[in-house]
C-alpha positions as CSV (number, residue, x, y, z in Angstrom):
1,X,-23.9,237.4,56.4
2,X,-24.9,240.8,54.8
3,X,-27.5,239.6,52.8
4,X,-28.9,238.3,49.2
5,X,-27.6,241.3,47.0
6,X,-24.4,241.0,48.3
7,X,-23.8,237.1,48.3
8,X,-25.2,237.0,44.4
9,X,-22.5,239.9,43.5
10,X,-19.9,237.8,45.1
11,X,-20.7,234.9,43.0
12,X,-21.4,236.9,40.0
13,X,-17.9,238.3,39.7
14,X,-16.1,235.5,41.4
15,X,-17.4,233.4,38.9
16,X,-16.7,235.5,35.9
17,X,-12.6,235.4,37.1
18,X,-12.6,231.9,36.9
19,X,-15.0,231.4,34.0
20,X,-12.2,234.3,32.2
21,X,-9.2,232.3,33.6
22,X,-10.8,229.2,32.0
23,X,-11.6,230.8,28.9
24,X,-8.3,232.4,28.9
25,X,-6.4,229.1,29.2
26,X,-7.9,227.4,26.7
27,X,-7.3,230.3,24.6
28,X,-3.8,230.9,25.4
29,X,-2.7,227.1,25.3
30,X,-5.2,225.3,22.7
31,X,-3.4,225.9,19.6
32,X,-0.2,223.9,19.5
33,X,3.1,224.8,18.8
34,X,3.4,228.0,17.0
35,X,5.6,230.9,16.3
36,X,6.4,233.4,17.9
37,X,4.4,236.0,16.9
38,X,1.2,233.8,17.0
39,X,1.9,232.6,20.5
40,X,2.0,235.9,21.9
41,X,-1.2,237.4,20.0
42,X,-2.7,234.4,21.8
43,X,-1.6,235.3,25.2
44,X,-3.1,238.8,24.7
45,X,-6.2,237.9,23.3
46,X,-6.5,235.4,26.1
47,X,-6.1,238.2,28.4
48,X,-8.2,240.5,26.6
49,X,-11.1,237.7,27.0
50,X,-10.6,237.1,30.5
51,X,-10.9,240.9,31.1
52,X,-13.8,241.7,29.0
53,X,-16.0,239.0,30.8
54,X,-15.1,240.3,34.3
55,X,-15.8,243.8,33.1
56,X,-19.1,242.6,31.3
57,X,-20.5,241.1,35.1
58,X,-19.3,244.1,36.7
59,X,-21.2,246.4,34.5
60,X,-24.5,243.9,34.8
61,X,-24.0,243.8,38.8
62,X,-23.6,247.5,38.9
63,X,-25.6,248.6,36.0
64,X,-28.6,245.9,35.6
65,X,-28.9,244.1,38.6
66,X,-27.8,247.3,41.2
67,X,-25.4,245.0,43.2
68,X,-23.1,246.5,46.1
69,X,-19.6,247.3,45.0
70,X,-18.1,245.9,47.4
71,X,-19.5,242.5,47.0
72,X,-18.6,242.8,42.9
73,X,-15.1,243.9,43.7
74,X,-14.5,241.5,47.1
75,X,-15.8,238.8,44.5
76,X,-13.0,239.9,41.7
77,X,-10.6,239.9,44.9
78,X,-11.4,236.1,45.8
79,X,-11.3,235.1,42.5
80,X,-7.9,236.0,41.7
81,X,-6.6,234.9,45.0
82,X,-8.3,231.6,44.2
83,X,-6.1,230.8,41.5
84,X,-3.1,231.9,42.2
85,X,-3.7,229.2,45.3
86,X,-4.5,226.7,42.8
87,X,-0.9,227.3,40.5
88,X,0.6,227.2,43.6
89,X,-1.1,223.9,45.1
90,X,-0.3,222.4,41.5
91,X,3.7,222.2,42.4
């Protein structure tokens, strides 16, 4: 409703959270049974991931592409509130 900038900054970072959360889980739970040590370097670096691809579309909305912040951040928001809806439909 506020315009073109702002609806492709939405989707810009709202997609990044769920292309990190994908990303992440397939990082976190694609290598088997391990030990302990492994496991949890996988959990981080999944993390790490899913973190450094919202960060990269936040600096290309802000830096490249001069999106409005509150678009990139309300599309972070929506993201995250996305799928912690979708852990909690999966019960």
């Amino acid at each position: 409703m506020l315009g073109a900038k702002y609806a492709a900054g939405n989707a810009l970072t709202g997609f990044a959270t769920v292309l990190g959360g994908w990303v992440a889980a397939r990082t976190a739970l694609g290598g088997g049974v391990q030990a302990a040590e492994a496991a949890t370097i996988r959990l981080v670096l999944a993390m790490v991931l899913k973190w450094v691809l919202v960060i990269a579309a936040l600096a290309l909305g802000f830096g490249l592409w001069r999106l409005p912040a509150v678009a990139l951040l309300a599309g972070i928001a929506i993201g995250l509130i996305f799928q912690v809806l979708a852990l909690v439909a999966r019960r």
